[in-house]
MMTF fields as JSON, N, C-alpha, C and O atoms, coordinates in Angstrom:
{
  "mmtfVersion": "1.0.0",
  "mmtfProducer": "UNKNOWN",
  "numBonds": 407,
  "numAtoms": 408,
  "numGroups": 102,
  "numChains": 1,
  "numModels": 1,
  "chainsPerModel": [1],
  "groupsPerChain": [102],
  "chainIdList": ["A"],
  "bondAtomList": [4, 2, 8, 6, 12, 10, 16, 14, 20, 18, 24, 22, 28, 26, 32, 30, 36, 34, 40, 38, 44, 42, 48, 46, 52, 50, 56, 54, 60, 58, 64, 62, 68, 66, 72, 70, 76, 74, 80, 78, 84, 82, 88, 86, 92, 90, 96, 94, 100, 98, 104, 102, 108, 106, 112, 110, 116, 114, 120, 118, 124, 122, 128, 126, 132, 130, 136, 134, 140, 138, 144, 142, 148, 146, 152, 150, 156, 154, 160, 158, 164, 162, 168, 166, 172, 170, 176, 174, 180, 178, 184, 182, 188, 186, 192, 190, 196, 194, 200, 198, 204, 202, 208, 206, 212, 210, 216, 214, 220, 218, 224, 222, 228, 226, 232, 230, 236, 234, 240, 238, 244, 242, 248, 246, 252, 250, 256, 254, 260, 258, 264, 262, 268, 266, 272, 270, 276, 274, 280, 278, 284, 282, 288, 286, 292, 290, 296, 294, 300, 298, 304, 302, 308, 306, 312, 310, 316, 314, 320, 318, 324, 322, 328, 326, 332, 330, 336, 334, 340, 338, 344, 342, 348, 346, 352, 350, 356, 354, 360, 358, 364, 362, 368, 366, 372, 370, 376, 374, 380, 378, 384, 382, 388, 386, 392, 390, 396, 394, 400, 398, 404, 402],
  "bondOrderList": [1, 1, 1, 1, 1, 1, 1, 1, 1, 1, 1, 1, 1, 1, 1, 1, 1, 1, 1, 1, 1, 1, 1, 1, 1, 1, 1, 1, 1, 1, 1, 1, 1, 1, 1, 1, 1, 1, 1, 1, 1, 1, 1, 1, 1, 1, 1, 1, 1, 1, 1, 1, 1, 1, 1, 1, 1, 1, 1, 1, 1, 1, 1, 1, 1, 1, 1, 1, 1, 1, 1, 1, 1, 1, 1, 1, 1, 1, 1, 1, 1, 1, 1, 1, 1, 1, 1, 1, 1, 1, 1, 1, 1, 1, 1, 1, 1, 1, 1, 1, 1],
  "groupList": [{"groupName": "UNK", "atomNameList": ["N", "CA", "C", "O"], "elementList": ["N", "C", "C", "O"], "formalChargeList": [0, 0, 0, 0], "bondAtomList": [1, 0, 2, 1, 3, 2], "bondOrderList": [1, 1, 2], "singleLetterCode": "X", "chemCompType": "L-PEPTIDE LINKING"}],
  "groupTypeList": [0, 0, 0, 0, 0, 0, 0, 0, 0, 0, 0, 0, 0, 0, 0, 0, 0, 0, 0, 0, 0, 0, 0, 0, 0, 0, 0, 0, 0, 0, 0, 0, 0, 0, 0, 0, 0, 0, 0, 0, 0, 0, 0, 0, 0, 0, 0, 0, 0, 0, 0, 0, 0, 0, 0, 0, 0, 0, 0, 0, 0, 0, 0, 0, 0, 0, 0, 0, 0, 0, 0, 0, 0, 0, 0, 0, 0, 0, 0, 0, 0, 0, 0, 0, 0, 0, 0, 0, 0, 0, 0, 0, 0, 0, 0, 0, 0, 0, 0, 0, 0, 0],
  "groupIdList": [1, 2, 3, 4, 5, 6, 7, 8, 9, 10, 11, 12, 13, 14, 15, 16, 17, 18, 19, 20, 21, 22, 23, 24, 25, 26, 27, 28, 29, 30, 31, 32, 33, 34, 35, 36, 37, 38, 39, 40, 41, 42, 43, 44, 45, 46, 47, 48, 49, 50, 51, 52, 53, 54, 55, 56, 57, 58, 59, 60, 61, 62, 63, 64, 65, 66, 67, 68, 69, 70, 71, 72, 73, 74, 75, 76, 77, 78, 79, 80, 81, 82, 83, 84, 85, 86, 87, 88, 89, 90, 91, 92, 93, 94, 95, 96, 97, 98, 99, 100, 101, 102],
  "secStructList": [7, 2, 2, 2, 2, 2, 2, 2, 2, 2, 2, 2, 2, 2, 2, 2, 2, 2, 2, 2, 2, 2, 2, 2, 2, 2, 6, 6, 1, 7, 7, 7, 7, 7, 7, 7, 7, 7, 7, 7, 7, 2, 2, 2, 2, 2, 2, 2, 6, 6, 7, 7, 1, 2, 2, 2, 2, 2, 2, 2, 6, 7, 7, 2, 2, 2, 2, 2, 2, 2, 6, 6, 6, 1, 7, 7, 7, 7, 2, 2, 2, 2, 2, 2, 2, 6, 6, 6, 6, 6, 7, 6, 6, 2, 2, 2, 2, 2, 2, 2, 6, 7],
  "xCoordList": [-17.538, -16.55, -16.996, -16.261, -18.259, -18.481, -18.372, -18.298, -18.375, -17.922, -16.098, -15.462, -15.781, -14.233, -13.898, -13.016, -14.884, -14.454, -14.908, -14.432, -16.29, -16.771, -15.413, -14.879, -15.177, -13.875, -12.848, -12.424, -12.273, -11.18, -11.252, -10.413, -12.705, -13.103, -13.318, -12.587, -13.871, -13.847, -12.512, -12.855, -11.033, -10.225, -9.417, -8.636, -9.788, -9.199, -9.792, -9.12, -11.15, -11.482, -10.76, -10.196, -10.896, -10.348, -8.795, -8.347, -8.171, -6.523, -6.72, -5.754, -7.453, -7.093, -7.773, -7.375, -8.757, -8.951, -7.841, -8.378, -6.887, -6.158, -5.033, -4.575, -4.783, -3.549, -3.981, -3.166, -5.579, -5.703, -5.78, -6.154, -5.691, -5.323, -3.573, -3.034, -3.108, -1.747, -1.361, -0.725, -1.744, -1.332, -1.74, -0.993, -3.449, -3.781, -2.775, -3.069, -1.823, -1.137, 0.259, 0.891, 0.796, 1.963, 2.144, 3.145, 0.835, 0.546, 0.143, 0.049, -0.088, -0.019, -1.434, -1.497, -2.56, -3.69, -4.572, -5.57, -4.231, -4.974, -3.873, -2.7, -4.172, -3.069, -3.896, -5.099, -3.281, -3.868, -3.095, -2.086, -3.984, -3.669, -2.825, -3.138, -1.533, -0.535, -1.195, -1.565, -1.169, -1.803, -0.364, 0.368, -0.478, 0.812, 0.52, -0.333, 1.181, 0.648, 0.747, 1.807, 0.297, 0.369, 1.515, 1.855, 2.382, 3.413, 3.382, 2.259, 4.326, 4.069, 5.018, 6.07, 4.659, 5.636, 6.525, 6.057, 7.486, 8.228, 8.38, 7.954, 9.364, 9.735, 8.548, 8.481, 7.667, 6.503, 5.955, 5.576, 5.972, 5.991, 7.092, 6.873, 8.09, 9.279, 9.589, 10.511, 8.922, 8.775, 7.548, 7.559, 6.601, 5.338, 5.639, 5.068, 6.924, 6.948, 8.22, 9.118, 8.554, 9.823, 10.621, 10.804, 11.633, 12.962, 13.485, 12.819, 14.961, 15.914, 15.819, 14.622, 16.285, 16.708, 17.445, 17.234, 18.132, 19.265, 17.833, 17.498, 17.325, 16.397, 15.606, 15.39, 14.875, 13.652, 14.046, 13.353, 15.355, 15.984, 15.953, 15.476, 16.806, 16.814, 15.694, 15.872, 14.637, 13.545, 12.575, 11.931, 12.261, 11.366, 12.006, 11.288, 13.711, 14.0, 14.311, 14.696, 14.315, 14.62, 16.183, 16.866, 16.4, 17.821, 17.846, 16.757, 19.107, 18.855, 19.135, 18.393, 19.97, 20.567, 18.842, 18.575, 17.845, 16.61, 15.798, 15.19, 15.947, 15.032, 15.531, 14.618, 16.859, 17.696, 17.32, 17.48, 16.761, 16.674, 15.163, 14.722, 14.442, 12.771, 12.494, 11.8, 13.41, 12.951, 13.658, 13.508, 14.535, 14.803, 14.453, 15.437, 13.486, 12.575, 13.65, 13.859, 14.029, 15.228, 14.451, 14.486, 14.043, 13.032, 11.924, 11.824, 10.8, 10.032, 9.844, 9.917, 9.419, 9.101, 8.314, 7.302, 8.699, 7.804, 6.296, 6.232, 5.155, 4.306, 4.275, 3.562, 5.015, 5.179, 5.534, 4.793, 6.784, 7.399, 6.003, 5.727, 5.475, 4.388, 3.25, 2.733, 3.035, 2.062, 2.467, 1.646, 3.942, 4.688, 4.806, 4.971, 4.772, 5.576, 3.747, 3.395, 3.01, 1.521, 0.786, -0.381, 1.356, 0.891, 2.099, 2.018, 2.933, 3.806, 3.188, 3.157, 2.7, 2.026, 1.286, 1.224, 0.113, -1.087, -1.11, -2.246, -0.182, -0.006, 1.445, 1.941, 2.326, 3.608, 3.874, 4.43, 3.524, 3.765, 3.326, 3.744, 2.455, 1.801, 2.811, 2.945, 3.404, 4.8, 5.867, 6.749, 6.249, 7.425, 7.22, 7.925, 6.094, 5.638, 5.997, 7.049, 4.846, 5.181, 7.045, 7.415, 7.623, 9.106, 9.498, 10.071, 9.324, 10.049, 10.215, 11.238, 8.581, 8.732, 8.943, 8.249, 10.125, 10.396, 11.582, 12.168],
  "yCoordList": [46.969, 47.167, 46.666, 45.996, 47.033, 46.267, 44.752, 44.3, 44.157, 42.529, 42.571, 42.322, 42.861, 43.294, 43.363, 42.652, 44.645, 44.891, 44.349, 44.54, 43.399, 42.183, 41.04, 40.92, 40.488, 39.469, 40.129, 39.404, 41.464, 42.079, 41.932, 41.53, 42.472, 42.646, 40.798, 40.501, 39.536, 38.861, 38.01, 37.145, 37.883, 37.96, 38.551, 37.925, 39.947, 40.755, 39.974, 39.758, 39.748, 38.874, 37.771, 37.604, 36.904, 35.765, 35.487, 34.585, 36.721, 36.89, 37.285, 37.033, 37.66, 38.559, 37.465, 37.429, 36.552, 35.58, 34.48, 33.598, 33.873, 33.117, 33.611, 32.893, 34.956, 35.312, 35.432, 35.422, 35.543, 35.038, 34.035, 33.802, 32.878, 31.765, 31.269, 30.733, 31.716, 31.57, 32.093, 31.328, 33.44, 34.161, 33.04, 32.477, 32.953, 32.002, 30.344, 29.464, 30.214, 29.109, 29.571, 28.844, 30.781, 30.797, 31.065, 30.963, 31.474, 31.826, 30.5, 30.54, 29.115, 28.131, 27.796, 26.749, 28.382, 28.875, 27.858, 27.419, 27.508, 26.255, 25.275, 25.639, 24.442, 23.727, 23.561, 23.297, 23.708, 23.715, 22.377, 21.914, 21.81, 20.821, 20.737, 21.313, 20.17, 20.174, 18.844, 17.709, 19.508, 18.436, 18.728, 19.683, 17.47, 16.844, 16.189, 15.309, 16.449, 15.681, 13.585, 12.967, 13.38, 11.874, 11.479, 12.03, 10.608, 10.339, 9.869, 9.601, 9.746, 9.438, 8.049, 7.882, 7.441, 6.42, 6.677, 6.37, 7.125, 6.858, 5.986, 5.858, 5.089, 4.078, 3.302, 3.161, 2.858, 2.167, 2.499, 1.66, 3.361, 4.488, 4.05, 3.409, 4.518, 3.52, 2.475, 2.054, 1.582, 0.364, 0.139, -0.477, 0.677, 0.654, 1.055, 0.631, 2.187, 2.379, 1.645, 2.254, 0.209, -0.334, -0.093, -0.425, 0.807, 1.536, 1.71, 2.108, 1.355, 1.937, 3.167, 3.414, 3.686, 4.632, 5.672, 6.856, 5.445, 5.948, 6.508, 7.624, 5.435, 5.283, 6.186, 7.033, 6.236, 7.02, 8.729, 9.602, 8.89, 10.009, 10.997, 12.122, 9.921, 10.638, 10.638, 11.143, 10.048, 10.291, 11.268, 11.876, 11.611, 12.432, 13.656, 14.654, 13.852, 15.159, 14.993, 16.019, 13.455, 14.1, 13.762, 12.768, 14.653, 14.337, 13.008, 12.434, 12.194, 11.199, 11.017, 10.254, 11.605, 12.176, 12.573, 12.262, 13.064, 13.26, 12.356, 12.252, 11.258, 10.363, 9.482, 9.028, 9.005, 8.449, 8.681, 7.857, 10.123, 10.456, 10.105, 9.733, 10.494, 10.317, 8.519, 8.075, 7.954, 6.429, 5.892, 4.689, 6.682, 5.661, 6.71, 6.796, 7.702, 7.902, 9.327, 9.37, 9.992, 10.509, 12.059, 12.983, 11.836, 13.515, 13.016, 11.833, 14.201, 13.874, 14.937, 16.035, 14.503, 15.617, 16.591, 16.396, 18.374, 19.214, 19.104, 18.147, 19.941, 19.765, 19.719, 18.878, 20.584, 20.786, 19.316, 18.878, 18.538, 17.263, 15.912, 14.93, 16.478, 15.252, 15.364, 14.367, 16.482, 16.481, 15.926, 15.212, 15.962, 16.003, 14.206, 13.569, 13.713, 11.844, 11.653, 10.55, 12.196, 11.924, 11.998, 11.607, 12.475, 12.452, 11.503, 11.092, 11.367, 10.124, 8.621, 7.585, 8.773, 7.363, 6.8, 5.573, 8.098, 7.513, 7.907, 7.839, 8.41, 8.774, 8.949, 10.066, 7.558, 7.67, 8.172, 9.269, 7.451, 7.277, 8.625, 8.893, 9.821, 10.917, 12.071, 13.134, 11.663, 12.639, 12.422, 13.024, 11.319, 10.386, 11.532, 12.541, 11.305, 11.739, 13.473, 14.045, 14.127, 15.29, 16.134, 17.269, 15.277, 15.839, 15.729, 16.666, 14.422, 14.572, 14.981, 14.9, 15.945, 16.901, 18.441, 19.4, 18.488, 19.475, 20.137, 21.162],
  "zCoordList": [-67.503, -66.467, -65.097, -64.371, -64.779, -63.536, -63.182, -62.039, -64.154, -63.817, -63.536, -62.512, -64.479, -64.044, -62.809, -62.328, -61.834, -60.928, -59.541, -58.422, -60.081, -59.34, -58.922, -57.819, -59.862, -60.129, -59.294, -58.393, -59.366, -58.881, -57.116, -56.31, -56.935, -55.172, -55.17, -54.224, -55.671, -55.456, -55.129, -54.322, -55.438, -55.811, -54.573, -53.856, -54.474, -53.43, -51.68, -50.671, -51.925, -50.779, -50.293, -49.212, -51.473, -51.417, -50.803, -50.095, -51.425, -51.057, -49.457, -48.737, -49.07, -47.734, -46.84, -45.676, -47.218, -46.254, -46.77, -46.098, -47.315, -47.594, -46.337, -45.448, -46.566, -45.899, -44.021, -43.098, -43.913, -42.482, -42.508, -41.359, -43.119, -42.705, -42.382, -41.414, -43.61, -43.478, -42.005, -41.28, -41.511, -40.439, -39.162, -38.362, -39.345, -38.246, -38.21, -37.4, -39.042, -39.156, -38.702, -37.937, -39.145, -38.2, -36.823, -36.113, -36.547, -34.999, -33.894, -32.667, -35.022, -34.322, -33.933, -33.289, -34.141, -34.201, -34.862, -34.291, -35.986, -36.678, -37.552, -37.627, -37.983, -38.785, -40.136, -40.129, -41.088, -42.637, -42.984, -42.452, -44.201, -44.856, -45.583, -46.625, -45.64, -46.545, -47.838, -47.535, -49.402, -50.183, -51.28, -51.539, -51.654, -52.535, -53.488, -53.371, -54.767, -56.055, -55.888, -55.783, -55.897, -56.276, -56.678, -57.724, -56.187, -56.894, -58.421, -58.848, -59.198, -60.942, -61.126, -60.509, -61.735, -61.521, -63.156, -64.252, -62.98, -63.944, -64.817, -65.965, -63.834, -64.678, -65.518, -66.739, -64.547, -65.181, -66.635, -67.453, -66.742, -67.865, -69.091, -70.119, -68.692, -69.968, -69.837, -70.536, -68.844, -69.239, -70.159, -71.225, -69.635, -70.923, -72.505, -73.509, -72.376, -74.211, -74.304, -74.887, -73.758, -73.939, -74.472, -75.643, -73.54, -74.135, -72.885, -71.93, -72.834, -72.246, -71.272, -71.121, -70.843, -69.977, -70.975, -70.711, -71.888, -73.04, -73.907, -74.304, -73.963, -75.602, -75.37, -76.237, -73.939, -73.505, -73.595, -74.117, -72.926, -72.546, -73.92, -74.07, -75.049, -76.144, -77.335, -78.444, -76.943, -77.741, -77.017, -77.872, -75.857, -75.315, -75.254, -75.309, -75.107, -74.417, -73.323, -72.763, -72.312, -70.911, -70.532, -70.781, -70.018, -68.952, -68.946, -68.964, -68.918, -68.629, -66.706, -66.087, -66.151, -64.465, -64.155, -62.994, -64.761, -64.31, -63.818, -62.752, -65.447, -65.488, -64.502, -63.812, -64.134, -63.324, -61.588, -60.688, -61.486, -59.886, -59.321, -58.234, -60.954, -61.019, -60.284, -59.369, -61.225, -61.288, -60.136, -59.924, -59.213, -58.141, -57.259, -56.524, -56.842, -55.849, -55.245, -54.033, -55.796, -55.536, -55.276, -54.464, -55.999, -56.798, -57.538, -57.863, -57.903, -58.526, -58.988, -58.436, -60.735, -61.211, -61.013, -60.339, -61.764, -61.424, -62.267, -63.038, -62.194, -62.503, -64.312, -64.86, -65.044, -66.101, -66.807, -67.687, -66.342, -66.401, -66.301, -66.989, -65.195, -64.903, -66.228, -66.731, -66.583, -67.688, -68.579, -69.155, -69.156, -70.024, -69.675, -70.715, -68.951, -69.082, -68.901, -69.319, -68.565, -69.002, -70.1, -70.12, -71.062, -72.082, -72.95, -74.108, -72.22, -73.403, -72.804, -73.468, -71.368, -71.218, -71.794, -71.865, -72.665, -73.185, -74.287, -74.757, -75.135, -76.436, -76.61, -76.751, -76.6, -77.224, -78.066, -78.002, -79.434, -80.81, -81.189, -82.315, -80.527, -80.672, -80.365, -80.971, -79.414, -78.903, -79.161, -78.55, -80.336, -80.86, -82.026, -82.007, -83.17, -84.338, -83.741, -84.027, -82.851, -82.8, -82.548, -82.849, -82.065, -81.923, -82.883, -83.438, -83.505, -84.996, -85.84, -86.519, -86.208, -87.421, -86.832, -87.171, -85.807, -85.033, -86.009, -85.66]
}
């Protein structure tokens, strides 16, 4: 139990200096780093497993109004999505096969 409650007070630290920072940031006090995922390039992507917009949509699962907003800079996917067109970049035929025997 005492590691438990190591982790818990570690944890509990951690939260309470996070939230003086946040505080020291709305008070104008310091400025924190805003960090942002990398953009993903979509399209590049179904152009790499050469298919359509139609073709891509209905073999992966995605929206096609998604893939549509993704690929002209409109929106970008959430983190779940980005894993998800990351692992069809580098293992198509792996996430083609796995849906199929769905």
């Amino acid at each position: 139990m005492p590691k438990k409650a190591a982790k818990t007070r570690s944890f509990g630290a951690d939260l309470i200096e996070g939230m003086k920072l946040v505080l020291a940031h709305q008070r104008g006090k310091i400025e924190l780093e805003q960090v942002w995922p990398k953009p993903i390039d979509v399209k590049a992507i179904r152009k790499g497993v050469k298919m359509s917009q139609a073709e891509f949509s209905r073999t992966y699962g995605i929206s096609k109004r998604a893939l549509q907003e993704w690929e002209q800079g409109g929106r970008q996917p959430d983190s779940a999505a980005r894993s998800y067109l990351t692992v069809i970049a580098k293992e198509p035929a792996v996430v083609r096969r796995a849906l199929a025997s769905e």
